[in-house]
N, C-alpha and C positions, 0 to 999 in steps of 0.2 A: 816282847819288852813290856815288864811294868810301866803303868800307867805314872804320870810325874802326880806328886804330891802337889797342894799349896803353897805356895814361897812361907805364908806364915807358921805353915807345920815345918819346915826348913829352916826355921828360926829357932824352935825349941833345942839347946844343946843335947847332948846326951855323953857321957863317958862309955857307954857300953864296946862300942867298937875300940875304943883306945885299950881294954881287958884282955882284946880277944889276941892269942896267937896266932901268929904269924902262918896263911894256909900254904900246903906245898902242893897245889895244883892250881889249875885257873879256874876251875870249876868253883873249888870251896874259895879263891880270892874272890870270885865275884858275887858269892851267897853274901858272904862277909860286907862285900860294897853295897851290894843290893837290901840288905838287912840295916846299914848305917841308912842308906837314904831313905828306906821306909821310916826309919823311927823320928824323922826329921833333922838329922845330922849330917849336915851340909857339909861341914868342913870336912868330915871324918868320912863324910863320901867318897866327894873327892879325893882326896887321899888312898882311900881304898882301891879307887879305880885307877888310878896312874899309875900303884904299886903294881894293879895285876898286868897293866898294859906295859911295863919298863921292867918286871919281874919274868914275865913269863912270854915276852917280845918274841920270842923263837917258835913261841909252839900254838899261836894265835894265826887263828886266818884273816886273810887283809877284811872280810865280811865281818868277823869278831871285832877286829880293834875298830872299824868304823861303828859298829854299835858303843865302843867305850868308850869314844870321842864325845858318839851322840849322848851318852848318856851326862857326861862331863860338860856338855853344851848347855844341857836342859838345867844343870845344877849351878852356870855360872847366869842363864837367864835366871834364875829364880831368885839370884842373889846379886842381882839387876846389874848385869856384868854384860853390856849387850856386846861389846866391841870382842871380849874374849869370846863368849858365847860365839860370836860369828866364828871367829879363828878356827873352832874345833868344831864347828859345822862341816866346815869347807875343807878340814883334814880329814873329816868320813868322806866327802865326797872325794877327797885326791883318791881314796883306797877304793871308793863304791862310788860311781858318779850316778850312779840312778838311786840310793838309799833312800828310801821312805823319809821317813826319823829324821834325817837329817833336812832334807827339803822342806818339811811342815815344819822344821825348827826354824828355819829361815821367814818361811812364809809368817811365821808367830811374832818372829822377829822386828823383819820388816814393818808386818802392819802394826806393831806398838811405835815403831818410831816415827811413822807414817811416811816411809820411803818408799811414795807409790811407782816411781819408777822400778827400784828394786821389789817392789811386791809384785807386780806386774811379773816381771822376772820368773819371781819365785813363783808362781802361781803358774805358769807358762810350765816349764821344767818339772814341778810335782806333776801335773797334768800331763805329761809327756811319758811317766814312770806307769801313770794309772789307766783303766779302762771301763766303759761303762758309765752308769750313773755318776762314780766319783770323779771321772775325767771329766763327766759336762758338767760338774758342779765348780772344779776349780777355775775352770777357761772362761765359766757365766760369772764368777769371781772376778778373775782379769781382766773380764767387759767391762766390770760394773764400775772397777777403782777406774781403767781406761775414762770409762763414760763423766764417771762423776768428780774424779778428782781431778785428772788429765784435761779432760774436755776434747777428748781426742775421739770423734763420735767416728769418722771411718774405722778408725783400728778399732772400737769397741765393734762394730758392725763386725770384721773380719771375726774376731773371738766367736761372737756370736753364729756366724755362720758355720766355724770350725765343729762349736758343739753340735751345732744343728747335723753335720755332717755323721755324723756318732749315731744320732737319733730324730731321724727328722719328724718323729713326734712329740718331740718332747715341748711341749703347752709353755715353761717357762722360759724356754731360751726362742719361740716366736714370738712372747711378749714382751720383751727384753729387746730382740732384735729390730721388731717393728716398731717401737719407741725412741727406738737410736735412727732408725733410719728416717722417720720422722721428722726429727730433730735435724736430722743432716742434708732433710730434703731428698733423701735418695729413694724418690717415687717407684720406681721398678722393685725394689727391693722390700721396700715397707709390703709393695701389694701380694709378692711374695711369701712374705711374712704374714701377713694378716689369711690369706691362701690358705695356710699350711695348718694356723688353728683352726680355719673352719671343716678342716678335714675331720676331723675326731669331734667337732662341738655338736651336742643334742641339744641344748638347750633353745628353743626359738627366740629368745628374747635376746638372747645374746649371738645369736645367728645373725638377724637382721639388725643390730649395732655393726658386728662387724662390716656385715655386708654395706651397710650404708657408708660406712669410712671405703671400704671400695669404690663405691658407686661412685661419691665426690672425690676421691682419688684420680681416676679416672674421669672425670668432668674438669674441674676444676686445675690440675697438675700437670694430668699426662693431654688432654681434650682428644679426648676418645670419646666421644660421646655416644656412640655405638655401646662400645663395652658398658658405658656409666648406665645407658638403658635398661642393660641386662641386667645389670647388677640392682638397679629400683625395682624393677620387676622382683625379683628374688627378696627384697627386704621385705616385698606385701604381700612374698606367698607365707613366709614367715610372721609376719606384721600387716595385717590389711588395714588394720585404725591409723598407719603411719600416712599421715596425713602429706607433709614434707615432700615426702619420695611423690606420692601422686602428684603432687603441685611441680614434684622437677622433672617426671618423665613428659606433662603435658607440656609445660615450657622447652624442651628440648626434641616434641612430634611438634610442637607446634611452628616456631621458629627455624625448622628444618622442612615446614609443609608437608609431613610426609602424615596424610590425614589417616592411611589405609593402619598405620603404626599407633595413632592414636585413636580410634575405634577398636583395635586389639587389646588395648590398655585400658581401654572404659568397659571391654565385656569381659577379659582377664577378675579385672576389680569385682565388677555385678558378680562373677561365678565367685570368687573367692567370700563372699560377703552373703549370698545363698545361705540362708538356713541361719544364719548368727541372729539370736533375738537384739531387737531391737533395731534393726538396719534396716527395715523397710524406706523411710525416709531416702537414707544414703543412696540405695540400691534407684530408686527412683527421678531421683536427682541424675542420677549417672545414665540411667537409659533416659530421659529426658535429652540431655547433651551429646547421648548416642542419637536419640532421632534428629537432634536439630544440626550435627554434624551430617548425618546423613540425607537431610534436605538440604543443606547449603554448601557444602567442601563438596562431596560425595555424589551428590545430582542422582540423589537415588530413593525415590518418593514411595516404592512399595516398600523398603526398607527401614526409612524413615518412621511410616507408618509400624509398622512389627514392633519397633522402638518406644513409639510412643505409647502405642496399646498394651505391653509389658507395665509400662512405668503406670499405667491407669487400673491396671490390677493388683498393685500395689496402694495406691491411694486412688478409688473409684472418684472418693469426693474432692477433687481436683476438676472443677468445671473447664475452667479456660484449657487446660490439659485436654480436654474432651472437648471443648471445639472447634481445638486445631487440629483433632484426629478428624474429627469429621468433616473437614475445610481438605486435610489430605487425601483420603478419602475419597471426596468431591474429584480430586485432580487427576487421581488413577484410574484407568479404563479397567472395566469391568467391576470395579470396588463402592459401584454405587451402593450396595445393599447394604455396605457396613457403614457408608455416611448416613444414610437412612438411619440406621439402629443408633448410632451416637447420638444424632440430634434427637430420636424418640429418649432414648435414657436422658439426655437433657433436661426434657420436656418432664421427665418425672419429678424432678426437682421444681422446675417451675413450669405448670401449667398451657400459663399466659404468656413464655418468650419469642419474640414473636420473629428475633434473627431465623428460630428455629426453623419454624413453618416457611418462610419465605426462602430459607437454604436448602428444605426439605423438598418446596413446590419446583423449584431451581432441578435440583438434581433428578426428581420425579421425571421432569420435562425432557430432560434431553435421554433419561432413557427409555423415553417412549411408554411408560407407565400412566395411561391416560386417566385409567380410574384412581389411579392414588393421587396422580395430582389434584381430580375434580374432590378428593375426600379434604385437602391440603386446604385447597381454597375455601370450600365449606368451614373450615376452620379460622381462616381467617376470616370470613365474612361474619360469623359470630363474633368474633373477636373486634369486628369494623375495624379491622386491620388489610384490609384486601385492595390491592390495587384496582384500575380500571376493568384491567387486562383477567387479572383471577375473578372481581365479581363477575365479571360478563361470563366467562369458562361455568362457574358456576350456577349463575343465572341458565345458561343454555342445556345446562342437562339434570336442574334440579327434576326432582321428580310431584308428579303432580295425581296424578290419577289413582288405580287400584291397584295394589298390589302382582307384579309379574314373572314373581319367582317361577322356577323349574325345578329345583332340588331342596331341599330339606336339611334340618339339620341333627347328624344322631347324636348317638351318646356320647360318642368321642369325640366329636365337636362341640359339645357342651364341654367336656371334662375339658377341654385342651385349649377350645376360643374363644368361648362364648361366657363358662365361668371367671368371676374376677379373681385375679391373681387371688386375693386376702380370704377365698371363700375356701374354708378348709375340708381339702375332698375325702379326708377321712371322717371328720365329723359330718362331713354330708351321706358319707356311704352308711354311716349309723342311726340315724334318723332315716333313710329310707328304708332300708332295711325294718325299721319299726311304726311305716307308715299305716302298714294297717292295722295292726298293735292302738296305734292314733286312734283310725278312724275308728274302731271298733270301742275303745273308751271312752270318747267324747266328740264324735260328730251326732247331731241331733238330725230330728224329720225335720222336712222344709216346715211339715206343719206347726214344729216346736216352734222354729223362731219366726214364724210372722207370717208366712210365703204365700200367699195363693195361688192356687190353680190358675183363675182366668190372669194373672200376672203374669208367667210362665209362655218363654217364647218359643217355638218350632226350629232352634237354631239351624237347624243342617238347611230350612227352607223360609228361612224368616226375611222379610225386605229390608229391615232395618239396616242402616250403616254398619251399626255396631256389631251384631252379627255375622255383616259378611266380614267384619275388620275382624273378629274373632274365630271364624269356619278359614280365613287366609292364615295367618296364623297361627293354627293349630294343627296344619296343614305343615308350614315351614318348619313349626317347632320341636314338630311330634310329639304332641301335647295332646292329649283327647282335651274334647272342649266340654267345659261342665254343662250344666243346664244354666237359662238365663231369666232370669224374672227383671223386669221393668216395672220401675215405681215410677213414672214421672213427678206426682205430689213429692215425693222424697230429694230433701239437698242431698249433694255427692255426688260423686262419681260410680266407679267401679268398684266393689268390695266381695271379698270372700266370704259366702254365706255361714262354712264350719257345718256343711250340713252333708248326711250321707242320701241318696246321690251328691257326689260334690254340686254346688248352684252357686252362682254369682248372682247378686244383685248388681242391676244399672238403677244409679239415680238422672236426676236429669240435666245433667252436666255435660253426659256424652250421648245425649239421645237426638238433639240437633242441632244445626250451629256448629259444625265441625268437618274439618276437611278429613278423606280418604287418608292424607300421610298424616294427620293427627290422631286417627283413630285407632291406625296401626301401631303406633308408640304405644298406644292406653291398652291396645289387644295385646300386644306381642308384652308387654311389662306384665298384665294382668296373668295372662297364661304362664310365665315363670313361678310363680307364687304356684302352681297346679305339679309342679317337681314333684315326686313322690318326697325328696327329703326336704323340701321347700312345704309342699305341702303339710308335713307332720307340723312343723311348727306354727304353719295358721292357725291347726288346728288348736293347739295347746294355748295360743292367745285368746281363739275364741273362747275356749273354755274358761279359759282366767279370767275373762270380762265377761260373762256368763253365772261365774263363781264370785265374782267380785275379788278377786286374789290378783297379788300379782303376777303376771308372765313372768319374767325372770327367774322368782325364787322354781316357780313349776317347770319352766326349761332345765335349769340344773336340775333338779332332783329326775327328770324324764330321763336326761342322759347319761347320768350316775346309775339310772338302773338298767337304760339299755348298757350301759359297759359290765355290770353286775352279774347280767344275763348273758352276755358274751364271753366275759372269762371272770368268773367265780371270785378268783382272787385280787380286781382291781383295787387301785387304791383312792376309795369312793368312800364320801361319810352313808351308810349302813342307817338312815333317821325311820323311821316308822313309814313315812311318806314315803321313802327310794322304796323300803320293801313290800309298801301295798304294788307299790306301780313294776316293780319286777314279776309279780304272780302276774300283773293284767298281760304285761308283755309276753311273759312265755304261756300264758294260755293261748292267745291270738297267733304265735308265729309259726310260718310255714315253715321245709325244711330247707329251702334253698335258702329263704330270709334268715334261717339262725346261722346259717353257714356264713352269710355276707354280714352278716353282724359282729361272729367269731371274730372274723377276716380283719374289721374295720378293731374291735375293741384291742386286737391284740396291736395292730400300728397304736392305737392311741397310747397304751399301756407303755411303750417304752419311748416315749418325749415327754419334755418334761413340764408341759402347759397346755390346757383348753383353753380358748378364748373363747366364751360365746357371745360376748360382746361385739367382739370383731368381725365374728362369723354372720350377726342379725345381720351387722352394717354391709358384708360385703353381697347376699342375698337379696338388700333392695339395689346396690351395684348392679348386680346382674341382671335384676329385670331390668333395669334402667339401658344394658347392654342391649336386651334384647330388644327393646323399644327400639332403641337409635337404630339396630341392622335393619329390622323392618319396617321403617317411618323412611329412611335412608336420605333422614334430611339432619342434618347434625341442629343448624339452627332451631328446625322443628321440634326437635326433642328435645334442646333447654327451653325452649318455649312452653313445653307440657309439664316441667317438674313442680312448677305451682299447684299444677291440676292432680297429680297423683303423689301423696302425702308419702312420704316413706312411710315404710315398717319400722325401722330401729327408732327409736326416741332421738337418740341422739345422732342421727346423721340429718346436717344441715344440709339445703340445699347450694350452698358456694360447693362446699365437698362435691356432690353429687355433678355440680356441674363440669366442675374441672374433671372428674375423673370420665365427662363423657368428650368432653376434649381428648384425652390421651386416649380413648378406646376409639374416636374417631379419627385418629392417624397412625393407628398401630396394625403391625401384621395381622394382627390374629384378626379385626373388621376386613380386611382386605381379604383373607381368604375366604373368608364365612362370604363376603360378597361374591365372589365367584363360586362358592359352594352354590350358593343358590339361584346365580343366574344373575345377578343383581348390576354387575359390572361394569364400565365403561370398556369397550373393544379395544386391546393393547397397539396402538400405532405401528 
């Protein structure tokens, strides 16, 4: 069937069809009709069309005359004939009750007169004719006048669900449906409907909306609160930032006590929240309220503890975080060691706190850890922080006499306990590695800088204090012991002569008027400086003060050309100075030394900074380390740091003292203590 014209092109007259004669079949009467109503001649249409349908009545199938009904319908609508227009609708349907043409003519009808009951109708019926897309198009039709004009929300729901019946994927008749059922309160239905879009939906954003009208569906309507759980859960696998859903699954574990349901909820969240920039914070917070549900609902302190130590590796610098791990800690049998390590990392940030030590001495005590506790108290007693109870502990086993070690300490207990954290063992392995490279460049005869013979002590057999404080110590340190010359006339203490044999000068500082565990701090510091890569750098100062140059600028340029000499291509400034002192380096080196130089230049070569500022400061650390193990009086060794000047310029002596605080209650002194015998016997 041709498509109908505009009413307005059905206005222009025409005469053509009043010329034409009369056709003798039905075929050429309806050219004829169909040619008047294209040209926009209404009248002459019609007319056309009755002649064929009252002409040739006989030899028409009832399927024909209901198309010329229809077609007569369409041409009294156009010529705003609604009531006739009906007439000859409903005369195609007497002959065709399912006719296409005729039903949309109605439906056309209808809704210009806005006879939504009869649209309703006609929309029902066309749809009855049709299948597929266009069936669920007319029936979401008859919801929607149902819905909106009617206000008849169940019957729009039944429409709705009819289509749905056709297609039950079909996206617009779920949203159509769950709006009406909405509306109508018909909660089973709406969740239904809201079900059925999330079947096909990808989209997450629109996943977890849906879902969240679930969730509160279900809370709120049906109180299911089971299901509404599920259903939060599922909007944060979709949505974790939806803040809402978190706040209503914990109001509804909460008020339901069901703790075991909200610790699933808070480690659901943490995993879901894993690896998303920026969520550290979130993720912290959450296992925070994971440990603290797990110490107070849960009664479950090793657990707690897992909880809170998670949330501290997220944010380390969270102190009070870290000292209620270490209070939990405290509480757990066998877990003393990790209350220990918290309050020591504590202590890193401050020093001087003195909860620490007193919670540390606490826990030491009851696990029978006698010498950690007497190291504990030592520390408070410098501090004059110590109770009756820890001076007197400390008082009875300070040490007083000579030196009574048994063991020694190697290399890997330097590398591992004895060096300070900040002493960098790559650039230490490079300057040893180039220590005799050093001494071959710039250590002098004793006779250059001053020395005499009759000055010169018999170390291995000398009666001095200072000597046996220095043959004990080099002894523990495995340190050979330089040669010794005593100046009495000379201020000072103990200094590095820079002379090949290595030689110390004693002034007379430490020649009398000093006790045994004071002499051992001044030996056992003295002898770190004798490091092969401790020692390169004495050297290099002697000679800077020797030259009247600065130490500094002549350290960098030493180890820009040990790196030079190690691997060819570092990226070092190449000045006149780096390249005299790379020829002095690779004429002196042996070949195990360029090997361990290779080794070290090539770690340095891919990080992305030298400190050697950092590196002087943590070198006088380390003797200072070695002092406190061997003197093994903590106070006694902040007592001496007057007496022995740092190396670096700029390391004050508060620095130095704090940091012999945290190396006197840390593992690594504890074991060096029992490496060597030094120990209090564990209870």
């Amino acid at each position: 069937m041709p498509p109908a014209s505009s009413a307005s092109a059905f206005l222009v007259p025409s005469s053509a069809s009043l010329l034409m004669p009369p056709a003798d079949s039905p075929e050429a009467a309806r050219e004829q009709a169909e040619a008047a109503f294209a040209a926009g001649d209404l009248d002459g249409a019609l007319k056309s069309f009755r002649a064929v349908l009252f002409q040739f009545e006989r030899r028409l199938s009832p399927g024909e005359k209901a198309d010329l009904y229809v077609r007569m319908g369409r041409i009294k609508a156009a010529q705003r004939d609604p009531r006739l227009a009906r007439n000859l609708y409903e005369k195609a349907l007497g002959l065709d009750t399912e006719h296409r043409g005729a039903l949309e003519g109605l439906v056309e009808l209808h809704a210009a007169a806005c006879d939504h009951v009869a649209l309703v109708e006609a929309h029902r019926r066309l749809a009855g004719v049709l299948a597929g897309p266009e069936r669920i198009r007319h029936l979401l039709a008859a919801g929607d006048t149902v819905l909106g004009a009617l206000h008849d929300i169940p019957q729009a729901c039944l429409l709705y669900q009819e289509a749905l019946a056709i297609d039950p994927d079909d996206r617009t008749a779920h949203l159509k449906l769950l709006q009406a059922c909405r509306e109508a309160q018909l909660w089973p239905e709406a969740i239904a409907a809201c079900e059925g879009l999330l079947v096909h939906e990808t989209d997450r954003e629109k996943r977890a909306t849906w879902r969240f009208f679930l969730a509160t569906t279900y809370r709120d309507q049906v109180q299911d609160e089971e299901k509404a759980a599920e259903e939060f859960e599922r909007v944060l696998d979709d949505d974790p930032d939806d803040a809402e859903s978190l706040a209503a699954l914990e109001r509804i574990h909460s008020e339901a006590k069901d703790w075991a349901a909200l610790e699933r909820t808070w480690l659901r969240q943490v995993e879901r929240l894993a690896g998303a920039p920026g969520t550290e914070a979130r993720r912290e917070l959450l296992l925070a309220k994971l440990g603290d549900l797990a110490h107070g609902m849960l009664d479950d302190l090793p657990r707690a503890a897992e909880y809170h130590a998670r949330a501290l590796e997220l944010m380390p610098e969270n102190l009070a975080r870290r000292d209620h791990l270490a209070r939990l800690y405290a509480a757990i049998p066998d877990r003393w060691v990790d209350a220990v390590h918290q309050h020591q990392r504590l202590l890193r940030t401050d020093p001087r706190r003195i909860d620490s030590y007193h919670a540390m001495r606490a826990v030491l005590r009851d696990a029978g850890r006698a010498d950690e506790v007497w190291c504990v108290c030592a520390a408070l007693v410098q501090l004059d922080r110590a109770d009756p109870t820890e001076r007197q502990f400390y008082e009875q086993y300070r040490p007083k006499g000579s030196l009574a070690a048994v063991g020694s300490v190697d290399v890997d207990a330097w590398l591992d306990d004895l060096y300070h954290p900040e002493e960098d063992r790559d650039l230490s392995q490079l300057l040893a590695a180039t220590a005799s490279a050093a001494v071959r460049a710039y250590a002098r005869s004793p006779k250059a800088v001053g020395l005499r013979k009759k000055d010169q002590q018999d170390v291995p057999n000398s009666p001095l204090a200072l000597a046996k404080a220095l043959r004990a110590a080099g002894a523990a340190l495995e340190v050979p012991v330089p040669e010794l010359y005593v100046v009495p006339r000379q201020a000072g203490g103990l200094i590095v002569a820079g002379t090949e044999p290595a030689a110390s000068v004693a002034g007379q500082d430490f020649l009398a008027g000093r006790t045994p565990v004071e002499l051992r701090f001044v030996a056992a510091r003295h002898l770190a400086a004798y490091r092969r890569e401790h020692a390169a750098a004495y050297l290099l100062a002697a000679a800077a003060a020797s030259e009247r140059r600065a130490f500094g600028p002549l350290l960098t340029a030493w180890v820009d050309a040990a790196l030079l000499v190690g691997d060819p291509g570092a990226d070092v400034r190449r000045t006149p100075d780096v390249l005299q002192l790379v020829k002095r380096i690779q004429a002196a080196l042996q070949p195990l030394e360029l090997e361990l130089l290779r080794e070290a230049a090539r770690r340095l070569a891919g990080r992305d900074s030298r400190n050697l500022a950092v590196w002087l400061r943590a070198v006088d650390l380390t003797g200072d380390r070695a002092g406190l193990l061997l003197c093994g009086d903590l106070p006694t060794a902040a007592r001496m740091l007057d007496r022995t000047p740092a190396f670096a310029p700029d390391l004050s002596e508060a620095r130095r003292a704090d940091e012999l605080l945290l190396f006197g209650v840390c593992d690594s002194l504890f074991r060096l203590r029992r490496r060597l015998g030094l120990g209090l016997p564990e209870e």
